[in-house]
DRENVO-233495 format. One record per residue: x, y, z of N, C-alpha, C in turn. Coordinates in steps of 0.1 Angstrom, whole numbers, always signed. Example, Ala and Ser with C-alpha at 12.3 -4.5 7.8 and 13.67 -1.06 7.14 Angstrom:
+--------+---------+-------+---------+----------+-------+--------+---------+-------+
: n.east : n.north :  n.up : ca.east : ca.north : ca.up : c.east : c.north :  c.up :
+--------+---------+-------+---------+----------+-------+--------+---------+-------+
:   +132 :     -57 :   +78 :    +123 :      -45 :   +78 :   +132 :     -33 :   +78 :
:   +128 :     -22 :   +71 :    +137 :      -11 :   +71 :   +129 :      +0 :   +79 :
+--------+---------+-------+---------+----------+-------+--------+---------+-------+
//
This chain:
+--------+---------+-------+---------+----------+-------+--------+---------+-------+
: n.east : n.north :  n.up : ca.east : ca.north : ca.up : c.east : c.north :  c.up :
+--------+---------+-------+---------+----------+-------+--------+---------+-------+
:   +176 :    -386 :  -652 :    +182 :     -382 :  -640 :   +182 :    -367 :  -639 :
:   +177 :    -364 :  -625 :    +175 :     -349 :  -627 :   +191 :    -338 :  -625 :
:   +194 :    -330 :  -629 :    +210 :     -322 :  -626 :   +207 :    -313 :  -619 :
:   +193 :    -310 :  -609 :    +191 :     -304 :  -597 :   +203 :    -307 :  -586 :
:   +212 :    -300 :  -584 :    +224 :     -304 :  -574 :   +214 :    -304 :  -560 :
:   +217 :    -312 :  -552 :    +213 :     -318 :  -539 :   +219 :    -311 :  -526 :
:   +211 :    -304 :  -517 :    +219 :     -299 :  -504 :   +228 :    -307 :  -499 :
:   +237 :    -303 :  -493 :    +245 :     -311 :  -486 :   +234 :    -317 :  -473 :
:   +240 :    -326 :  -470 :    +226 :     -334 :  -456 :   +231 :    -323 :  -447 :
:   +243 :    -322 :  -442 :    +239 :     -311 :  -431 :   +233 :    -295 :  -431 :
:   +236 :    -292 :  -444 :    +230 :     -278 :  -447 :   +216 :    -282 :  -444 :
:   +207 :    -295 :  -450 :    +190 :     -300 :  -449 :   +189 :    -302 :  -436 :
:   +196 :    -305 :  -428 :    +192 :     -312 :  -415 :   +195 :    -299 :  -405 :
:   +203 :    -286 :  -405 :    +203 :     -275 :  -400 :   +186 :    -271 :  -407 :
:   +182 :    -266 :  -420 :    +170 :     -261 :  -423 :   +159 :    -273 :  -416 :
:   +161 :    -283 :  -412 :    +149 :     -287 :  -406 :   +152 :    -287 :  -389 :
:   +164 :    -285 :  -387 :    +166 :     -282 :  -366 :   +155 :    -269 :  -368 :
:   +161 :    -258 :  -373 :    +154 :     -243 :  -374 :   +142 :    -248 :  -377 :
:   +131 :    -252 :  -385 :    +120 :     -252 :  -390 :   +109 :    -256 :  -376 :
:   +118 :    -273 :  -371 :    +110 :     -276 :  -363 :   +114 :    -266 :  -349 :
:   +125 :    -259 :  -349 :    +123 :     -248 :  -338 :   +112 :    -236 :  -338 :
:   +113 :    -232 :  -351 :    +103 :     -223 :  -349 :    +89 :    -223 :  -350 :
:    +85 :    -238 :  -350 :     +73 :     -244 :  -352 :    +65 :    -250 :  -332 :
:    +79 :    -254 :  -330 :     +78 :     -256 :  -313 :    +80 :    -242 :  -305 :
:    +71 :    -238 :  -297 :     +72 :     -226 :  -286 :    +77 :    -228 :  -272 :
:    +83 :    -223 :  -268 :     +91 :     -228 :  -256 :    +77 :    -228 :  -243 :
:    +82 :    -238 :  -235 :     +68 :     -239 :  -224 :    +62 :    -228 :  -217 :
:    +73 :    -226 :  -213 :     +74 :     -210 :  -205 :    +63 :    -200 :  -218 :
:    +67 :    -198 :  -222 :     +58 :     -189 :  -235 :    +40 :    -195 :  -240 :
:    +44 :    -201 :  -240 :     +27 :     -211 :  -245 :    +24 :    -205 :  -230 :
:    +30 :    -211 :  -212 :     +19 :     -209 :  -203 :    +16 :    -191 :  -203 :
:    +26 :    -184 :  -206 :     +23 :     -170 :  -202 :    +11 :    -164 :  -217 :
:    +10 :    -171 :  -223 :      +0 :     -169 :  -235 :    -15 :    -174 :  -234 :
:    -12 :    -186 :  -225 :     -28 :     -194 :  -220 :    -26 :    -184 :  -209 :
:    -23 :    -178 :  -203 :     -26 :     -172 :  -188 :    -32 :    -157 :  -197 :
:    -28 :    -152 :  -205 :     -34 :     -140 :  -210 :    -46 :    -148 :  -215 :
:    -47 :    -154 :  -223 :     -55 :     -158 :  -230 :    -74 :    -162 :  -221 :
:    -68 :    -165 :  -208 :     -77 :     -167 :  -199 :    -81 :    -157 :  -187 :
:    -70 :    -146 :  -191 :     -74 :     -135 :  -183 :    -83 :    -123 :  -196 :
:    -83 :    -121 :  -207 :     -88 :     -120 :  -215 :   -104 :    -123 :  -215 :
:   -106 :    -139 :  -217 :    -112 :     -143 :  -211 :   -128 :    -143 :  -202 :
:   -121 :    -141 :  -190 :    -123 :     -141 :  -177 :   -130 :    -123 :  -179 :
:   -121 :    -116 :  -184 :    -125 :      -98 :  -185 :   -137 :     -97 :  -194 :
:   -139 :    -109 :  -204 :    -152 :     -109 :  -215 :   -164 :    -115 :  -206 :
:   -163 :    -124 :  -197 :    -176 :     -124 :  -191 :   -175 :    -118 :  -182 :
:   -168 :    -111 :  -170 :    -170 :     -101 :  -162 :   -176 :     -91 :  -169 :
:   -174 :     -84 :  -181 :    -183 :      -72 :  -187 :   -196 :     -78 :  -190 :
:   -199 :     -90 :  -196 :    -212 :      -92 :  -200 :   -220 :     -92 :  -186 :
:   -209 :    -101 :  -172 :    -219 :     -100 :  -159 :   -224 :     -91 :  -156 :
:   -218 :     -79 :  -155 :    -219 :      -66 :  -150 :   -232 :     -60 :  -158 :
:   -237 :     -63 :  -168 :    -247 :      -59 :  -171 :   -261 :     -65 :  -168 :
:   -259 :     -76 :  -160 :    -268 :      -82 :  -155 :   -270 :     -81 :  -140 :
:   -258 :     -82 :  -135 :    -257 :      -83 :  -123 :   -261 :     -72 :  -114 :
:   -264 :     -61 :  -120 :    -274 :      -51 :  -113 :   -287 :     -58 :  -109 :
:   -294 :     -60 :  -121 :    -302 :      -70 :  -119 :   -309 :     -78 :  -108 :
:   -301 :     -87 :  -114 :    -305 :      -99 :  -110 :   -293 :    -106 :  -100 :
:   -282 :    -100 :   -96 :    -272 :     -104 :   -87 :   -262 :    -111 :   -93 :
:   -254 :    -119 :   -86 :    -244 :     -123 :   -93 :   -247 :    -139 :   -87 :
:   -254 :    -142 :   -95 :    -258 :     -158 :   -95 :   -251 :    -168 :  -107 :
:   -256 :    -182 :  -104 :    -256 :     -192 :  -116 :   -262 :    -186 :  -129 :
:   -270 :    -181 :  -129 :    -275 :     -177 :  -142 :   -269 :    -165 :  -149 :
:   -269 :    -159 :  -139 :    -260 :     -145 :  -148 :   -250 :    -149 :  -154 :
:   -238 :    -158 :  -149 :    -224 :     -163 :  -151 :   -223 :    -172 :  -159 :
:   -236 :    -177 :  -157 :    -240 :     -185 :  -171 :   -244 :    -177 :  -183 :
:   -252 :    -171 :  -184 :    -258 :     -159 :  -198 :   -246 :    -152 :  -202 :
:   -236 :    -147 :  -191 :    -223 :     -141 :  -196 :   -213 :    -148 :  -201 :
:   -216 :    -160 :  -199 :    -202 :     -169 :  -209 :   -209 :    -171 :  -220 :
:   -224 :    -174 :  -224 :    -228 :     -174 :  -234 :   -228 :    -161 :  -243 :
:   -227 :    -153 :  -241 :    -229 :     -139 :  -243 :   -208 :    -137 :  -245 :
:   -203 :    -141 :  -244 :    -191 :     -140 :  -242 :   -185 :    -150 :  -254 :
:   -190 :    -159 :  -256 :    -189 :     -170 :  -264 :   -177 :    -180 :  -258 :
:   -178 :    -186 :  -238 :    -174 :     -195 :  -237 :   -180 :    -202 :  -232 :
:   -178 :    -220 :  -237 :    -191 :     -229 :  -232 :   -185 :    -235 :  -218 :
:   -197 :    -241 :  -215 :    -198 :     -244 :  -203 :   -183 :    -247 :  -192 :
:   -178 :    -258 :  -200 :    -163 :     -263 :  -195 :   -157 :    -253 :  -192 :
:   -151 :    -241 :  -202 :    -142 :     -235 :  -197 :   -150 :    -228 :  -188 :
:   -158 :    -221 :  -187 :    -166 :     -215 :  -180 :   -165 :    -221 :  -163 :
:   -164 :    -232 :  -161 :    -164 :     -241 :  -148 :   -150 :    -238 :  -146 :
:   -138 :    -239 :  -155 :    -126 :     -237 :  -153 :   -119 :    -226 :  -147 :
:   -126 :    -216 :  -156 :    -120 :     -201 :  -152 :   -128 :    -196 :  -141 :
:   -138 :    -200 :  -133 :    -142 :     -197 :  -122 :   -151 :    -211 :  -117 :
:   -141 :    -220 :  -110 :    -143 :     -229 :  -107 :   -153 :    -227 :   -89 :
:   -151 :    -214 :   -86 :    -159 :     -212 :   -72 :   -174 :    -209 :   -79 :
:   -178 :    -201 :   -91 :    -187 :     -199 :   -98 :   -190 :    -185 :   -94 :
:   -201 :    -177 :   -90 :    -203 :     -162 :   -89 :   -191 :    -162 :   -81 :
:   -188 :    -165 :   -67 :    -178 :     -160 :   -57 :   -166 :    -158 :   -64 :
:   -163 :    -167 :   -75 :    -150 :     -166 :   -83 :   -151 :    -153 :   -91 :
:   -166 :    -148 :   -96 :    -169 :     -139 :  -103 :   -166 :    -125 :  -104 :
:   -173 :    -128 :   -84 :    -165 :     -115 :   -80 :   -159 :    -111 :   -74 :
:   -144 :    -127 :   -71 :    -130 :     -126 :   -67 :   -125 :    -111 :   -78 :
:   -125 :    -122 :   -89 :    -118 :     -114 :  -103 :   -124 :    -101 :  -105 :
:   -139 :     -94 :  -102 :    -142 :      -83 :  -103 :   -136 :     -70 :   -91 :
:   -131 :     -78 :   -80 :    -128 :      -72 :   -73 :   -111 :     -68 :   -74 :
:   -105 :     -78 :   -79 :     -92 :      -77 :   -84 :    -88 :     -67 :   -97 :
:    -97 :     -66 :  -106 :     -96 :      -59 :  -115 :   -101 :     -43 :  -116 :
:   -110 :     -43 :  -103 :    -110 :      -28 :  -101 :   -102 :     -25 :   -96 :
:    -92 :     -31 :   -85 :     -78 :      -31 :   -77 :    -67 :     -28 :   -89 :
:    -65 :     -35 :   -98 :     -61 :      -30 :  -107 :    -62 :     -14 :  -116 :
:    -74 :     -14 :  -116 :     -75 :       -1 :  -127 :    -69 :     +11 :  -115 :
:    -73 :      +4 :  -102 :     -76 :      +16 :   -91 :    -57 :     +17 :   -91 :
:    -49 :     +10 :   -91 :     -37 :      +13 :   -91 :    -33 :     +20 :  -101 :
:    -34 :     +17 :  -112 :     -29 :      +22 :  -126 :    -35 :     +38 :  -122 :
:    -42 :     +39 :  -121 :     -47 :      +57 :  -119 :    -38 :     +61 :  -108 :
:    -37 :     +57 :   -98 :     -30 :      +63 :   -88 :    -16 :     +60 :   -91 :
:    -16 :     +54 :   -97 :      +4 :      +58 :  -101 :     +5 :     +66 :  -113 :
:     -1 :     +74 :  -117 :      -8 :      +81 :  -131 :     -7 :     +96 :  -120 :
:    -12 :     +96 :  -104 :     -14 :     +108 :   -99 :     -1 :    +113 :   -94 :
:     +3 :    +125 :   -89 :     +15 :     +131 :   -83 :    +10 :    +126 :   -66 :
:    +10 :    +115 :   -63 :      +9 :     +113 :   -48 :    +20 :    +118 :   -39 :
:    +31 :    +116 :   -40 :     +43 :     +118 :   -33 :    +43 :    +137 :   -26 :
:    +38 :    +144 :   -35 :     +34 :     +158 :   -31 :    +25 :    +158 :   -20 :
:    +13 :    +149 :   -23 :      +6 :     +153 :   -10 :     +6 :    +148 :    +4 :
:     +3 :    +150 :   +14 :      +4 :     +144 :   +27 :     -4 :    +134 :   +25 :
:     -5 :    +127 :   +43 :      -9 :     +110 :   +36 :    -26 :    +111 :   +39 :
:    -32 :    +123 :   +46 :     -42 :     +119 :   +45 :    -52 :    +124 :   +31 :
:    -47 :    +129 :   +20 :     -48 :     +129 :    +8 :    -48 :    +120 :    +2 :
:    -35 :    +116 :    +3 :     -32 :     +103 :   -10 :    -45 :     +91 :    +3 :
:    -49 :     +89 :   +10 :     -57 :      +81 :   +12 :    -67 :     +83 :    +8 :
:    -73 :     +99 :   +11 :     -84 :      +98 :    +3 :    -84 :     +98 :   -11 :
:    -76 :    +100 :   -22 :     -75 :      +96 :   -37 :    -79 :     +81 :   -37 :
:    -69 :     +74 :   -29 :     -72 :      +62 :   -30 :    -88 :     +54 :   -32 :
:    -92 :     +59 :   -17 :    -106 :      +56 :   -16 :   -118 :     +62 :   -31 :
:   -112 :     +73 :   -35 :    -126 :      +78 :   -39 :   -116 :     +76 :   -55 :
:   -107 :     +70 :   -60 :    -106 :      +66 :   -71 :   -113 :     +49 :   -72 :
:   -109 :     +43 :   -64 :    -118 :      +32 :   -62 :   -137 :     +32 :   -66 :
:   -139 :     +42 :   -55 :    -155 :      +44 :   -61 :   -161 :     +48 :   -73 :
:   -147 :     +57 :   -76 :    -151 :      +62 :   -94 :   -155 :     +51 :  -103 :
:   -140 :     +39 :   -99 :    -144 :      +27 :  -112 :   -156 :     +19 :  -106 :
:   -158 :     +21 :   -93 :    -170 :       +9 :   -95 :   -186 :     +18 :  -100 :
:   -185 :     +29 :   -93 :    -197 :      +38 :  -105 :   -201 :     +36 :  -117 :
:   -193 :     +26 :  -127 :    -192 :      +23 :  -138 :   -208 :     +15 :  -135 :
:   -209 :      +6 :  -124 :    -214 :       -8 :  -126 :   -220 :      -2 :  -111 :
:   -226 :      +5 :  -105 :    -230 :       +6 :   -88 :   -244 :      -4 :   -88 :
:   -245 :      -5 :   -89 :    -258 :      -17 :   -89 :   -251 :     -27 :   -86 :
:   -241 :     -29 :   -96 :    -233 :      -48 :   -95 :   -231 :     -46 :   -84 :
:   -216 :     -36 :   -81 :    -209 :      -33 :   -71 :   -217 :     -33 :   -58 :
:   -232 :     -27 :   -60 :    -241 :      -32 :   -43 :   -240 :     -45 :   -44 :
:   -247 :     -49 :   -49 :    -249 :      -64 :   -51 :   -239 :     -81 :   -50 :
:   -227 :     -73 :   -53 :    -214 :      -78 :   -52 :   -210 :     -73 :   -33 :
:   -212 :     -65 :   -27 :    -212 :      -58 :   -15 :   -222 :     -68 :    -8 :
:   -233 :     -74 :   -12 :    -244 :      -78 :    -7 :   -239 :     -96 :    -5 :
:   -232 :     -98 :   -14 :    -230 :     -114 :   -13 :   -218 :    -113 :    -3 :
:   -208 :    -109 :    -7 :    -199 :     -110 :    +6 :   -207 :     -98 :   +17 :
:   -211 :     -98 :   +25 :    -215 :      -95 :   +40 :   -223 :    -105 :   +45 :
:   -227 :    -117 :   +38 :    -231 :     -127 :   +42 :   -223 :    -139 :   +50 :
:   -224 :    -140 :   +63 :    -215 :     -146 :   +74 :   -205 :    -158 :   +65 :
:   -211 :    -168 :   +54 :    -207 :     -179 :   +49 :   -195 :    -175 :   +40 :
:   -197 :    -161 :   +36 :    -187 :     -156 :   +28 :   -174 :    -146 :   +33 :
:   -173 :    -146 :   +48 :    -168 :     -138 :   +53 :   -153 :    -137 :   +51 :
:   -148 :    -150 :   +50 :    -136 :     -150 :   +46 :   -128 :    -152 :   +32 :
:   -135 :    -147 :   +21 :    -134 :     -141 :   +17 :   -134 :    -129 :   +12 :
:   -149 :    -121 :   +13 :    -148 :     -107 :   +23 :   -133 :    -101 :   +27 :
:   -127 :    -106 :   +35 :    -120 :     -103 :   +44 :   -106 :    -104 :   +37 :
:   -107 :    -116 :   +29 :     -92 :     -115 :   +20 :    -91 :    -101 :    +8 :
:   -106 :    -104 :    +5 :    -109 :      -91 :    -7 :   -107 :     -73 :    -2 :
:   -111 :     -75 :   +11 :    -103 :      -61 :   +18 :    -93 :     -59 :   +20 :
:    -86 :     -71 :   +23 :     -68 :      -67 :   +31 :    -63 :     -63 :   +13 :
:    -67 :     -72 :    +2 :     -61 :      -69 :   -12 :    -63 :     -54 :   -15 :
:    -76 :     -52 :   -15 :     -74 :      -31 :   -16 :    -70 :     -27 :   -10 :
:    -67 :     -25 :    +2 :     -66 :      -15 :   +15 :    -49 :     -19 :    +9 :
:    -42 :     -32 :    +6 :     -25 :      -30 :    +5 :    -25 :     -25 :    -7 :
:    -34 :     -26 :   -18 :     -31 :      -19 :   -30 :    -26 :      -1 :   -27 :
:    -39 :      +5 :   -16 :     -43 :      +17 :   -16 :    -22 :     +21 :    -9 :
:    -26 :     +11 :    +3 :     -13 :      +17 :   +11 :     +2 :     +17 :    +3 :
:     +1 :      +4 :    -3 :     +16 :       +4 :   -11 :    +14 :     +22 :   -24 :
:     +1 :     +20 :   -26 :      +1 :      +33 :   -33 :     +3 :     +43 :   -30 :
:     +2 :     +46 :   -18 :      +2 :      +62 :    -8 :    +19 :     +57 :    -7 :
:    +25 :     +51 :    -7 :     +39 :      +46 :    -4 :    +41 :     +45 :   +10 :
:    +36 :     +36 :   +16 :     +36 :      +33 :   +28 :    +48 :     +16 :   +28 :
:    +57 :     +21 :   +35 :     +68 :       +4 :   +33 :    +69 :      +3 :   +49 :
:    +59 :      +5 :   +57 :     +62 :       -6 :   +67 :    +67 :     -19 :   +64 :
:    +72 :     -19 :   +79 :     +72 :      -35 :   +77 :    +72 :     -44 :   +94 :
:    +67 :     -36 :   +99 :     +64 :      -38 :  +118 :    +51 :     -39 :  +114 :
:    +48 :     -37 :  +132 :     +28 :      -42 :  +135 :    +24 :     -33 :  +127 :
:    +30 :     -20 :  +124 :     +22 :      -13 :  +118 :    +18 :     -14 :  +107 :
:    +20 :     -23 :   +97 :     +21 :      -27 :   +86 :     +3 :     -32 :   +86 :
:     +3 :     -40 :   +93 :      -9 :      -46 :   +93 :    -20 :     -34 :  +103 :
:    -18 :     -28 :  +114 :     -27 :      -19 :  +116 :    -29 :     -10 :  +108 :
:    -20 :      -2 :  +105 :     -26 :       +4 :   +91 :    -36 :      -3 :   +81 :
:    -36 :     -13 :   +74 :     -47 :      -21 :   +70 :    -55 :     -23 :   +76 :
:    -59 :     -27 :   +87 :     -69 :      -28 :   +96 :    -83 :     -16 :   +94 :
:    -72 :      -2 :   +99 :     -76 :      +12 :   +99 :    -83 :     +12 :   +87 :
:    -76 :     +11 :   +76 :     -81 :      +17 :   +64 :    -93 :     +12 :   +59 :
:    -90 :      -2 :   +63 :    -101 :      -13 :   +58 :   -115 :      -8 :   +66 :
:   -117 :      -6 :   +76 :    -125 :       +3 :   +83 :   -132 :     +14 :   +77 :
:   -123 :     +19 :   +76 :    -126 :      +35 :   +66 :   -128 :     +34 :   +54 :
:   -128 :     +25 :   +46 :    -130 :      +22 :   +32 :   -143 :     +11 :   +32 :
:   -148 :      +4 :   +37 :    -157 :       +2 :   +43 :   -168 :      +8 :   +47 :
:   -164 :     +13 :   +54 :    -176 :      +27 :   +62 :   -181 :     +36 :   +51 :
:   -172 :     +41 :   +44 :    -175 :      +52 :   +34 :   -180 :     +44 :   +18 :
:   -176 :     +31 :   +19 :    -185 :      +21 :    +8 :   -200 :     +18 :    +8 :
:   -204 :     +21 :   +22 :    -213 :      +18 :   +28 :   -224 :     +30 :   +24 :
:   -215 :     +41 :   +31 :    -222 :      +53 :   +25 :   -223 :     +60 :   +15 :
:   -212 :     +54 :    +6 :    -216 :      +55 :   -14 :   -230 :     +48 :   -15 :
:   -228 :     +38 :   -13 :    -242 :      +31 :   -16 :   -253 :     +37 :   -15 :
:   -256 :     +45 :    -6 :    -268 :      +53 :    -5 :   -266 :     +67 :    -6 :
:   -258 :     +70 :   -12 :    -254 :      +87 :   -16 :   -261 :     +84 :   -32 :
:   -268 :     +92 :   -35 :    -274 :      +97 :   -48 :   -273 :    +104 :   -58 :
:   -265 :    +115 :   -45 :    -263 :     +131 :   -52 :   -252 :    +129 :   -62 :
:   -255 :    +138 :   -73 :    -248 :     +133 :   -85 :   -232 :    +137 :   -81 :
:   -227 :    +147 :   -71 :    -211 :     +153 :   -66 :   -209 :    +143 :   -58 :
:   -213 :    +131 :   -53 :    -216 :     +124 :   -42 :   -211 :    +135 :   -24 :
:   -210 :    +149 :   -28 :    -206 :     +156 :   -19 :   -205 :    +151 :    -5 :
:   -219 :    +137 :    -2 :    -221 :     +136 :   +11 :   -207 :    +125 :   +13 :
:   -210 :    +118 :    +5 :    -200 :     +107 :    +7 :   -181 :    +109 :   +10 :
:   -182 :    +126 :    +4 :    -165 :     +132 :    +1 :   -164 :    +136 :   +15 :
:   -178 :    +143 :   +24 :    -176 :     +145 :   +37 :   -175 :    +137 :   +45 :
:   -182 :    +128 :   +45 :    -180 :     +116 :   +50 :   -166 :    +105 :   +52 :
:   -159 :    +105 :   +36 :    -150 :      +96 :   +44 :   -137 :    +108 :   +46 :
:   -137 :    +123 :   +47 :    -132 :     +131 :   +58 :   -134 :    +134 :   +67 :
:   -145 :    +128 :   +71 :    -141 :     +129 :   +86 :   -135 :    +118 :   +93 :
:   -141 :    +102 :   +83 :    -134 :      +92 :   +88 :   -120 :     +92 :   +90 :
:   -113 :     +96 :   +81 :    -100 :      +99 :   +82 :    -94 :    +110 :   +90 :
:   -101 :    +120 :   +94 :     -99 :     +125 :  +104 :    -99 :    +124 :  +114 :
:   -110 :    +116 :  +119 :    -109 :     +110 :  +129 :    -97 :    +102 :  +135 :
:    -89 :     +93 :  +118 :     -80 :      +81 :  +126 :    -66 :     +91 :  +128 :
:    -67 :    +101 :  +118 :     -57 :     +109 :  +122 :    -58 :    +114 :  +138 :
:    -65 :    +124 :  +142 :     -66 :     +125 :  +156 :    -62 :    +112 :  +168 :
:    -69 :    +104 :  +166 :     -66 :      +91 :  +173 :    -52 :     +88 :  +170 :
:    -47 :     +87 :  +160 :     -31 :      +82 :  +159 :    -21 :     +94 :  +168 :
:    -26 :    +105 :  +165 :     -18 :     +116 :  +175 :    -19 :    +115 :  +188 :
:    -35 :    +113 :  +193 :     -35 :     +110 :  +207 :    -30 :     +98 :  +211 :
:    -27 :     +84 :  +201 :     -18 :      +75 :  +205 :     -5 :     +79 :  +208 :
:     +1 :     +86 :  +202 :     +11 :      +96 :  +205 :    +21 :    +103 :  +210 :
:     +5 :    +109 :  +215 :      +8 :     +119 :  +229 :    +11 :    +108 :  +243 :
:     -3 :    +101 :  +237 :      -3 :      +89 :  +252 :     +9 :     +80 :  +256 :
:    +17 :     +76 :  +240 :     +25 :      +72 :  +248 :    +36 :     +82 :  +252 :
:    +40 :     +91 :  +248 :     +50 :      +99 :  +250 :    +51 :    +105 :  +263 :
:    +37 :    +105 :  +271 :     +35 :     +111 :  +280 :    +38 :     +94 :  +295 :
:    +32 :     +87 :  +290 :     +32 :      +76 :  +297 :    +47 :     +69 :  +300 :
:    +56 :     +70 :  +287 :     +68 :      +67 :  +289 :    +80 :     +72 :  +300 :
:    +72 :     +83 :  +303 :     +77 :      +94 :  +315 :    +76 :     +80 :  +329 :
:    +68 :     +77 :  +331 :     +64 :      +71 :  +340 :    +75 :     +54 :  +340 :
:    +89 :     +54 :  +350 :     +97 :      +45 :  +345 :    +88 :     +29 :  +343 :
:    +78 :     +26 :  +356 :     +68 :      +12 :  +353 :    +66 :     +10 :  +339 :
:    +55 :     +23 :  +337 :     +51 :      +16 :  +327 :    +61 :     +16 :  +311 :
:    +74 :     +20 :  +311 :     +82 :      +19 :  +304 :    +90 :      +7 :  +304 :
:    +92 :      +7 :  +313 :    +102 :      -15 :  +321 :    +87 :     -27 :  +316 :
:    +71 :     -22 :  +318 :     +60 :      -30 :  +314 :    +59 :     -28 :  +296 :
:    +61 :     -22 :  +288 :     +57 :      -15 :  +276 :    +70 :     -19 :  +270 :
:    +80 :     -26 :  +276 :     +96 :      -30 :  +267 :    +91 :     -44 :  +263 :
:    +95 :     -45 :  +247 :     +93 :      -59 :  +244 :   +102 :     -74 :  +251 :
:    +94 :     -80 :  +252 :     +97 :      -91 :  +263 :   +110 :    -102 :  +252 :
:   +121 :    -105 :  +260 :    +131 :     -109 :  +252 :   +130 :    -126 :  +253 :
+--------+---------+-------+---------+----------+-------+--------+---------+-------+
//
């Protein structure tokens, strides 16, 4: 008979509550670890695409060579971008949104006036996609295709709110959304003319989306003036009161 003295059962049955606790992860924790884990992921074949996708575009094949190249197979691959390229370059477009914030909350924005921090906005944007300007056409080139418009369209309202919550803009009237509208325009326009700017300062492109912005500046003062002047006029102030 052994004279090994024996734990008491409850002292063994506390060492095994603890054991199997620290062996089980709480739900909440496991999803916020598969969610890294797949945004991770998702960031390993976006780098591999982007080296193709100058190329050759952002197709089935690229997205495929990049998960292989990435080392994930097929399945997850269907999983983490179940649209396939379009999902490709949801996420590529999200993650330059990303970096493009992280820098502008890094800048002293609050100092400058707003048509500055707009343009930071815009032309820190262009910086990160310079990394990849080939993709970035090419990714430019699948959304302007009519079938993909609405997405397109979602992928703009997401930068243009990144840019504006960054300049510190807290509307919360119509102007909330014209202001996006505007910008989305202007960021746009001047994406358009990155594209074909070559010059290593892109100088043309820095004049370019200043005047765009100058422009909406001027226009918003003559909005303005127009109404300030118009409101003089009792009609059109009893017409121009919102209807109850």
């Amino acid at each position: 008979m052994s004279d090994t003295p024996k734990k008491p059962r409850a002292t063994a049955d506390k060492a095994a509550a603890q054991k199997d606790k620290a062996a089980k992860k709480p739900a909440g924790v496991e999803a916020k670890a598969e969610a890294r884990d797949d945004e991770a992921l998702k960031a390993a074949v976006l780098d591999a695409a982007l080296a193709h996708a100058g190329f050759d575009g952002f197709t089935d094949k690229v997205l495929e060579a990049a998960g292989n190249e990435a080392g994930v197979n097929a399945a997850e691959l269907t999983r983490l971008f179940p649209e396939g390229p379009l999902a490709l370059i949801e996420f590529y477009s999200a993650s330059v949104d990303r970096e493009m914030e992280e820098r502008l909350a890094a800048m002293d924005l609050p100092s400058m006036k707003i048509r500055l921090r707009i343009a930071e906005a815009v032309k820190a944007r262009l910086a990160i996609l310079k990394r990849h300007k080939e993709a970035a056409r090419r990714a430019a080139a699948v959304l302007s295709l009519p079938m993909h418009a609405g997405l397109a369209a979602k992928l703009m309202y997401r930068t243009v709110d990144v840019m504006w919550r960054a300049a510190g803009d807290t509307a919360t009237d119509f102007n909330f959304y014209s202001k996006r509208g505007i910008l989305a325009g202007v960021y746009g326009s001047t994406l358009v003319r990155w594209f074909a700017d070559a010059s290593a300062d892109e100088a043309a492109t820095n004049e370019f989306l200043a005047a765009r912005i100058e422009n909406v500046m001027q226009f918003e003062k003559f909005k303005a003036k127009a109404k300030e002047a118009l409101s003089n006029f009792p009609a059109f102030a009893q017409w121009a009161k919102p209807k109850k």
